[in-house]
LONUDO-719320 format. One record per residue (C-alpha): residue in one letter; x, y, z. Coordinates in nm, 2 decimals, always signed. Each point is the difference from the previous one (the first is absolute). Layout:
# LONUDO-719320
(pt 'a' (X Y Z)) ...
# end
This chain:
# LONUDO-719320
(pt 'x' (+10.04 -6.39 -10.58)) (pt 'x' (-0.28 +0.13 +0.12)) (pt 'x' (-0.12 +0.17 -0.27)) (pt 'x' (+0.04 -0.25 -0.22)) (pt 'x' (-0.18 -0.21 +0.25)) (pt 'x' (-0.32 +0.28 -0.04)) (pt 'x' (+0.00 -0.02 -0.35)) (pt 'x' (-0.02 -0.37 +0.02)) (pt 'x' (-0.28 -0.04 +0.23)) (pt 'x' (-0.23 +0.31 -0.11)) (pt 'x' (+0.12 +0.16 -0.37)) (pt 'x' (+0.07 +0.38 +0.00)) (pt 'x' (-0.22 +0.29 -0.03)) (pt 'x' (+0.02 +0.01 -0.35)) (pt 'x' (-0.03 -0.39 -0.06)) (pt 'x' (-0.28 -0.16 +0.20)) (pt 'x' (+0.13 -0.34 -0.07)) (pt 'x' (-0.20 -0.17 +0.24)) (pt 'x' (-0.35 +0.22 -0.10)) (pt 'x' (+0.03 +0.12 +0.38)) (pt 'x' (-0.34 +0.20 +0.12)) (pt 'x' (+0.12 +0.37 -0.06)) (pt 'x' (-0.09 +0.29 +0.23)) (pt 'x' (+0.09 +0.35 +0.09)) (pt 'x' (+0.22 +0.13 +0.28)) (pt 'x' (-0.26 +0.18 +0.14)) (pt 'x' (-0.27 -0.38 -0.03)) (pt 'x' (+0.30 -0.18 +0.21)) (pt 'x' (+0.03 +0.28 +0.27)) (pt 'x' (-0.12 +0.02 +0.34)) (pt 'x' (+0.20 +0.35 +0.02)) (pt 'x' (+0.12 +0.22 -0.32)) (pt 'x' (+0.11 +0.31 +0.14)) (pt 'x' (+0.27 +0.24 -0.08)) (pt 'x' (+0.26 +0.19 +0.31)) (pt 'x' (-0.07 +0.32 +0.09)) (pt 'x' (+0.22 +0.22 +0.23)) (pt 'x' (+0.25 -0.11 +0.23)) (pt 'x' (-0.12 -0.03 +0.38)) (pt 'x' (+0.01 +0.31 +0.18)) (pt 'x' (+0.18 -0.19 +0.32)) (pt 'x' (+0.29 -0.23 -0.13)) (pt 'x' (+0.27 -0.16 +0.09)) (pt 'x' (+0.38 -0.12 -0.14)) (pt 'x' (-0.02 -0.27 +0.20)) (pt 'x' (-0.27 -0.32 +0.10)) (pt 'x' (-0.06 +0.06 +0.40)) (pt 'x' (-0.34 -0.08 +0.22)) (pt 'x' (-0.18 +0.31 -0.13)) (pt 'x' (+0.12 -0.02 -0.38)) (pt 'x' (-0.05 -0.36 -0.08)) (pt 'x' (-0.13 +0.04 -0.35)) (pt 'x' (+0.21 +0.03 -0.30)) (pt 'x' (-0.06 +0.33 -0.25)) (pt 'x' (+0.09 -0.09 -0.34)) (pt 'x' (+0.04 +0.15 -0.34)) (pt 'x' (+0.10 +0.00 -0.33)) (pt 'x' (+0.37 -0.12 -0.02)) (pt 'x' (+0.23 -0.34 +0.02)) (pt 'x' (+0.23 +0.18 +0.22)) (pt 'x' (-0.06 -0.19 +0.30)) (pt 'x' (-0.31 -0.09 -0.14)) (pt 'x' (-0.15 +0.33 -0.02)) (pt 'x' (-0.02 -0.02 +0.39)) (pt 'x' (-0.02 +0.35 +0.14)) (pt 'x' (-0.08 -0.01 +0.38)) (pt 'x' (-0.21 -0.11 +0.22)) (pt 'x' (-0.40 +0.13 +0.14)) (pt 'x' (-0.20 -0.06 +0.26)) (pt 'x' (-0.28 -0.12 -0.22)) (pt 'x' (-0.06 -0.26 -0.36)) (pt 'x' (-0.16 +0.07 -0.25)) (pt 'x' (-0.04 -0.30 -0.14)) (pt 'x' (+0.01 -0.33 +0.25)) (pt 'x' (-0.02 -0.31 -0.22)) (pt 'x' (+0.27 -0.15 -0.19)) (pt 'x' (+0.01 +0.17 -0.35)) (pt 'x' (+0.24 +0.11 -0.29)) (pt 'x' (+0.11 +0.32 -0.05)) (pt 'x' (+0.08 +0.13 -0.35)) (pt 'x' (+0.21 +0.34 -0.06)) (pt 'x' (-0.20 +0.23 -0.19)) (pt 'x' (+0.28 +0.22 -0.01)) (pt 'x' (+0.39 +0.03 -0.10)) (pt 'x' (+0.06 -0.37 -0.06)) (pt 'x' (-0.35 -0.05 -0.14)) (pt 'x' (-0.09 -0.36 +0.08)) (pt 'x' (+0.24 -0.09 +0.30)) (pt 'x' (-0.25 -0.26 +0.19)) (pt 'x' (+0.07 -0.14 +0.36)) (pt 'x' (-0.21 -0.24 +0.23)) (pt 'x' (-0.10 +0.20 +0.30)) (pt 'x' (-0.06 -0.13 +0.31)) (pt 'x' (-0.33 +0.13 +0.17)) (pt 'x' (+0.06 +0.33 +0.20)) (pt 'x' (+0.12 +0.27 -0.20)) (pt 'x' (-0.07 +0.31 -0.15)) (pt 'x' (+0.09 +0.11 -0.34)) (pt 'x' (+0.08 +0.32 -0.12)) (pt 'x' (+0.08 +0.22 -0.31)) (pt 'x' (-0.25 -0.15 -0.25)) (pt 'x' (+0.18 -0.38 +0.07)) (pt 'x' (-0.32 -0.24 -0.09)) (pt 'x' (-0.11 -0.23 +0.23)) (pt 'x' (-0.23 -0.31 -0.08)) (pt 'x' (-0.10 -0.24 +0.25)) (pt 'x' (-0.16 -0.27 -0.22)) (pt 'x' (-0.33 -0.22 +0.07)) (pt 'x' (+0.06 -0.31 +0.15)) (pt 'x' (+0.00 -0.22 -0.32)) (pt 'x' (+0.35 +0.22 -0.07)) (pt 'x' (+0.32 -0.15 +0.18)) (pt 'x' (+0.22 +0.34 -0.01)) (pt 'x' (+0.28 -0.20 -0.09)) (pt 'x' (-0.18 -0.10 -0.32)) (pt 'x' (-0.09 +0.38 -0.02)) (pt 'x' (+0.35 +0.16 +0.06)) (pt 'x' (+0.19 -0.25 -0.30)) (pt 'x' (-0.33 +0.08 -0.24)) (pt 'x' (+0.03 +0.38 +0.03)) (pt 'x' (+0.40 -0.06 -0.05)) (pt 'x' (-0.10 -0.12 -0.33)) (pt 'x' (-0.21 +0.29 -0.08)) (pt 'x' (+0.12 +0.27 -0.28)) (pt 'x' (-0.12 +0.24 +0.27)) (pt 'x' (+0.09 +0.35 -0.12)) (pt 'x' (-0.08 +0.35 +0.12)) (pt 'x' (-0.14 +0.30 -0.15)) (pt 'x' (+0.01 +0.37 +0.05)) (pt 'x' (+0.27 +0.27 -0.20)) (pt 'x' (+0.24 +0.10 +0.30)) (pt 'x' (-0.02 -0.28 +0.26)) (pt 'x' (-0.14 -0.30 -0.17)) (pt 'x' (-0.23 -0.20 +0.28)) (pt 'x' (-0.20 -0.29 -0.04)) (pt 'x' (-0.33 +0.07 +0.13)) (pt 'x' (-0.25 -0.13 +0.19)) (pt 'x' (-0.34 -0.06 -0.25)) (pt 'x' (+0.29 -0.12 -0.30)) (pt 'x' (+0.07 -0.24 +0.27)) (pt 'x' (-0.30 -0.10 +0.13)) (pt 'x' (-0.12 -0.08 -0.37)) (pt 'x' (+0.32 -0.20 -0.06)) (pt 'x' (-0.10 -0.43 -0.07)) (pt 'x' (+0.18 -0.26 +0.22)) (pt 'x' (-0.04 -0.40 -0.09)) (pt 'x' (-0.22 -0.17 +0.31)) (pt 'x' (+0.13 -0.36 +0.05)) (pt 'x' (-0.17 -0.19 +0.24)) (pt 'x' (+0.13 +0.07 +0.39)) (pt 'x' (+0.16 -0.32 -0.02)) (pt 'x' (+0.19 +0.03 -0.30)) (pt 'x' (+0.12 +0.35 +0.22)) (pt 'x' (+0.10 -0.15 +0.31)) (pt 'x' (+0.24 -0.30 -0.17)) (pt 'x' (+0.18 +0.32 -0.19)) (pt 'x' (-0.01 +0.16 +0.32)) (pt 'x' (+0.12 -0.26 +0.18)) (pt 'x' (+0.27 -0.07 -0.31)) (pt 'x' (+0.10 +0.39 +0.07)) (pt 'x' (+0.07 -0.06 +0.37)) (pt 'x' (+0.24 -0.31 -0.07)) (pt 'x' (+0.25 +0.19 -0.21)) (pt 'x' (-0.03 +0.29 +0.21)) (pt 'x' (+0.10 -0.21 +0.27)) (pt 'x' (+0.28 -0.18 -0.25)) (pt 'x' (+0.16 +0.32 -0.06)) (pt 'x' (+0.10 +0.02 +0.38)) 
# end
């Protein structure tokens, strides 16, 4: 439903039905950066002095892997595995820290994540590399995205939380 519902409102990456402004990943990003090592001090579990998610590639529990003192990234963005399940994108919520090459973008704000998240799901996003294949970070930093109007975002947005809630 709610891909069909995408399609509907804004075309596909390969069908600009709606001749939508096109731009790269890295001309929509406020942040483009890739994980690096796990945090030297972390924790199983969330407590007072570990209140910051550690992620990484993975949909097993969402790729969550601790928690850390400290965030690496502190706005709301969407992170995309760049690894194993090549493509595997979540909505973060700001304060968190990714890890093990799992791509973070925090987008400008003319880019609802929402609207970012379902656009990247529709993405033929696939990795390169002869024993691990990984999607990297200038491949997708030069990939095109569709730029609707903010407006046009926000209803799908706004569409996304209503079935989300449905489902419930």
């Amino acid at each position: 439903l709610v891909k069909s519902r995408f399609v509907e409102m804004f075309g596909t990456p390969d069908n600009n039905i709606h001749s939508l402004p096109i731009k790269t990943m890295g001309g929509i990003s406020e942040q483009l950066i890739a994980g690096g090592d796990k945090p030297r001090k972390i924790s199983k579990n969330k407590d007072l002095k570990h209140p910051y998610p550690v992620f990484a590639n993975g949909t097993i529990a969402d790729g969550l892997q601790g928690f850390s003192e400290e965030a690496r990234v502190n706005k709301s963005a969407v992170t995309i595995a760049a690894r194993g399940t090549i493509g595997f994108c979540l909505v973060r919520e700001p304060g968190f820290t990714p890890i093990v090459r799992l791509i973070s973008l925090v987008p400008k704000p003319s880019i609802n994540v929402v609207y970012l998240k379902y656009f990247i799901d529709l993405l033929n996003l696939a990795g390169s590399g002869s024993s691990q294949a990984q999607l990297t970070l200038p491949a997708f930093r030069e990939q095109q995205i569709l730029v609707p109007e903010l407006k046009e975002q926000l209803e799908f947005a706004t569409f996304v939380a209503q079935v989300d809630k449905s489902r419930f």
